[in-house]
C-alpha positions as CSV (number, residue, x, y, z in Angstrom):
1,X,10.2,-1.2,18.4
2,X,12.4,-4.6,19.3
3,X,9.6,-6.5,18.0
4,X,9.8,-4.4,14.4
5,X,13.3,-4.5,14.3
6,X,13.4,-8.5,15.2
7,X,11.2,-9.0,12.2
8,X,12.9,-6.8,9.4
9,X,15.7,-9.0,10.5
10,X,13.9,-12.4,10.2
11,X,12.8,-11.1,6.4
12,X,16.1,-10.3,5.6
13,X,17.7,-13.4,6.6
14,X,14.8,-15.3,5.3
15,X,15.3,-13.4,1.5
16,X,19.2,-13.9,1.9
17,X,19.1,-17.3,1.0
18,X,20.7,-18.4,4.4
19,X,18.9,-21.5,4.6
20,X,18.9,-22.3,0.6
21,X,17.7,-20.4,-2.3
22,X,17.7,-16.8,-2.1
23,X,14.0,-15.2,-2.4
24,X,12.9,-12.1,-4.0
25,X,11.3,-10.1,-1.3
26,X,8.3,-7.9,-2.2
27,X,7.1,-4.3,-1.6
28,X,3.9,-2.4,-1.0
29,X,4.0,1.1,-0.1
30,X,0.9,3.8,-0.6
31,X,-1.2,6.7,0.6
32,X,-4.7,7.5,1.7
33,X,-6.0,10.6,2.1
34,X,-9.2,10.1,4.8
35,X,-10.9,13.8,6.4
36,X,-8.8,13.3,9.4
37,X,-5.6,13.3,7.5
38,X,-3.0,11.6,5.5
39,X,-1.9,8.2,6.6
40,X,1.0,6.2,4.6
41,X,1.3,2.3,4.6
42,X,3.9,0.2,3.9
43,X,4.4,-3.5,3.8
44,X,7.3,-5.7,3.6
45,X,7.2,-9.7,2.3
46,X,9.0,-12.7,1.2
47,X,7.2,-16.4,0.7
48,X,9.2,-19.0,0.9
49,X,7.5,-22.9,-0.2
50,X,3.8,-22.6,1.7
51,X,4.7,-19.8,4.3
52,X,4.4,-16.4,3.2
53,X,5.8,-13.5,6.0
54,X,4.6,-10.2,5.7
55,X,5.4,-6.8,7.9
56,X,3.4,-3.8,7.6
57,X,4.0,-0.5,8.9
């Protein structure tokens, strides 16, 4: 859970614009529907020059 939390908190301050230009961060979100149930996704992002960060959940 630290390890989730740390990394929200790396995006943000990443798409703040702390260390120059602020970033538009992107979002994915969706829903499968398999046999042995429903299962949502999510997936945070920002790219900033040639590294792009992503979280999913």
């Amino acid at each position: 859970m630290r390890t989730v939390l740390a990394m929200i908190a790396l995006a943000t301050l990443t798409a703040c614009g702390a260390d120059g230009e602020p970033v538009r961060p992107s979002m994915n979100a969706g829903v499968s529907v398999t046999p042995s149930g429903v299962h949502p996704s999510v997936s945070l992002g920002t790219k900033v020059g040639p590294v792009n960060l992503i979280l999913g959940l």
